[in-house]
C-alpha positions, 0 to 999 in steps of 0.5 A: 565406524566412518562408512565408504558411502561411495563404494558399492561393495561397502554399501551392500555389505554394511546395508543391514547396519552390520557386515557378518553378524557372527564374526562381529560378536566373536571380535567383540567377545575374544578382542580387548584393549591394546590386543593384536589382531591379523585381519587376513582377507581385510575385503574394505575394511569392516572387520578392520575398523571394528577390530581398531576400534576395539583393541584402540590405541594400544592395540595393532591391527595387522590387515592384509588385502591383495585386491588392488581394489579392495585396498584402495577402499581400506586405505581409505576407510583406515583413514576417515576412522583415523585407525592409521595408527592403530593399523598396518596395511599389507597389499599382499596374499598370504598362503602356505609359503612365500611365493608368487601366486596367481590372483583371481579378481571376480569385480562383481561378485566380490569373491577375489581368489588366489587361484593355484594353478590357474593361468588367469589372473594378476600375478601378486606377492604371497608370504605368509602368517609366519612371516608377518609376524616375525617380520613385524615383531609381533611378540603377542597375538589374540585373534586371527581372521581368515576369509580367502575364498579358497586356500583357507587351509594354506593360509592356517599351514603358513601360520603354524608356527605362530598358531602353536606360539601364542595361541591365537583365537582364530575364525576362518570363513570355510569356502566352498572353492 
């Protein structure tokens, strides 16, 4: 994996040499050769790149970031892995169902959240698991990453359909907001 040296937030999630241990090794376990995967919550494109690089070229990466930040830094990060073809880009939220939501972008910290009912934030996109899906016609799908900050649990509900269709493995990061 090609790091973004430039950028902060790469820099300090990849220090130890890995971003989350424990997911790494669940993408490399669950994850093969020419496998689809849906990267919700893609942040700068850690998981992404591991993602491509193991499904290859006959894989599909599905990521999606809302952080105008953070997407900026994955486009980027897509293409010195030259993964462009392996990966689809998505500046979007997903949730429950499609929508406009608030979005709330904590820059220092790092923790960007769609916050329901909350009069701060941007205004963005929302659409959901389902939708992508159906939308890309993806006809097959092996592994679901879910890291939020928040509405975990939305973004599961707008994705049943799919979850009970193809049985995905699915690892969600539980937040405590």
């Amino acid at each position: 994996v090609k790091p973004h040296y430039k950028n902060y937030r790469w820099l300090q999630r990849s220090s130890q040499g890995y971003h989350e241990y424990v997911l790494e090794k669940v993408m490399q376990c669950v994850l093969d050769k020419d496998d689809i995967y849906i990267d919700v919550g893609s942040q700068v494109g850690m998981t992404v790149t591991l993602g491509a690089n193991i499904v290859g070229s006959g894989g599909r990466v599905i990521a999606i970031e809302p952080d105008l930040y953070n997407f900026s830094i994955l486009k980027h990060v897509v293409k010195i892995n030259k993964s462009s073809n392996i990966v689809d880009l998505n500046n979007v939220a997903i949730g429950k169902e499609i929508g406009i939501e608030k979005f709330l972008n904590e820059t220092l910290s790092g923790v960007n959240r769609v916050g329901e009912g909350s009069e701060e934030g941007v205004e963005i996109p929302v659409t959901t698991i389902d939708h992508i899906v159906e939308s890309k016609s993806i006809n097959e799908l092996s592994f679901i990453k879910i890291d939020v900050d928040g509405p975990d649990l939305d973004v599961a509900v707008g994705g049943i359909e799919t979850i009970k269709k193809y049985h995905p493995v699915i690892a969600i990061e539980v937040s405590m907001y």
